[in-house]
C-alpha positions as CSV (number, residue, x, y, z in Angstrom):
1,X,130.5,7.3,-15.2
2,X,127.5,9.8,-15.8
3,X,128.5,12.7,-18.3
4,X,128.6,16.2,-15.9
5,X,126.7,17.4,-19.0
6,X,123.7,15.3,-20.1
7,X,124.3,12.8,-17.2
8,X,124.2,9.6,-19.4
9,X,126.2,7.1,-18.3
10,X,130.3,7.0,-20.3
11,X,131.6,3.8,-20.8
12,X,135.5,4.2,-20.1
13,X,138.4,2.5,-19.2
14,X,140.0,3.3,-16.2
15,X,143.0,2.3,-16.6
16,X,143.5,4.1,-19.8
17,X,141.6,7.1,-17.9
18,X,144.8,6.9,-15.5
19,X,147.2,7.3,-18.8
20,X,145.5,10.7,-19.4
21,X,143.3,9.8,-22.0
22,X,139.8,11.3,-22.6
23,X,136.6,9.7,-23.4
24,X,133.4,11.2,-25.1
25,X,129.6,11.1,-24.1
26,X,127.8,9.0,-26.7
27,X,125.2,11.5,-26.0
28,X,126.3,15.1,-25.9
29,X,130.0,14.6,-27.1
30,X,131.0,16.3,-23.9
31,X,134.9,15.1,-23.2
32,X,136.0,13.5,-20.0
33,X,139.5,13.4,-18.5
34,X,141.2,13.8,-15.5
35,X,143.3,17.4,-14.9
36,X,146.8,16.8,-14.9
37,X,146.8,18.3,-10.9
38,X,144.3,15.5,-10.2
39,X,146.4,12.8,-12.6
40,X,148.8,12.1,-10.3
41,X,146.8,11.5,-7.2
42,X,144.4,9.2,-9.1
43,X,147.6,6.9,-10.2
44,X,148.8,7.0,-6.6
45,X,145.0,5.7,-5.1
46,X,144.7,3.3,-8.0
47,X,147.7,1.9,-7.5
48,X,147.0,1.6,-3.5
49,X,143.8,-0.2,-4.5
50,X,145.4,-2.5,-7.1
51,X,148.3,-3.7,-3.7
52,X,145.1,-4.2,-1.3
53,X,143.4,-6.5,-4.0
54,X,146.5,-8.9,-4.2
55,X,146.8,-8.8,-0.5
56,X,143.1,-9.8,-0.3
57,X,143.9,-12.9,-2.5
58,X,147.2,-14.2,-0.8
């Protein structure tokens, strides 16, 4: 994901993004996360996208 900051790109994990972690830009050291109002609406859409992926493969 591009830093908001210096816009380099952030490696990250999005599945540890979902478990409220936070993640640093190699570059500027900015920290990334989501809001805890946004946390729960991410889970629900990942978790949305994770059912159509297994229904694309049955």
């Amino acid at each position: 994901m591009p830093c908001p900051v210096c816009k380099t790109n952030i490696p990250f994990d999005p599945i540890m993004l979902l478990k409220g972690s936070s993640f640093s830009c190699p570059n500027c050291r900015a920290v990334i996360s989501i809001s805890n109002q946004s946390l729960e609406s991410a889970q629900s859409a990942f978790q949305k996208m994770e059912q159509i992926g297994k229904k694309q493969k049955s």
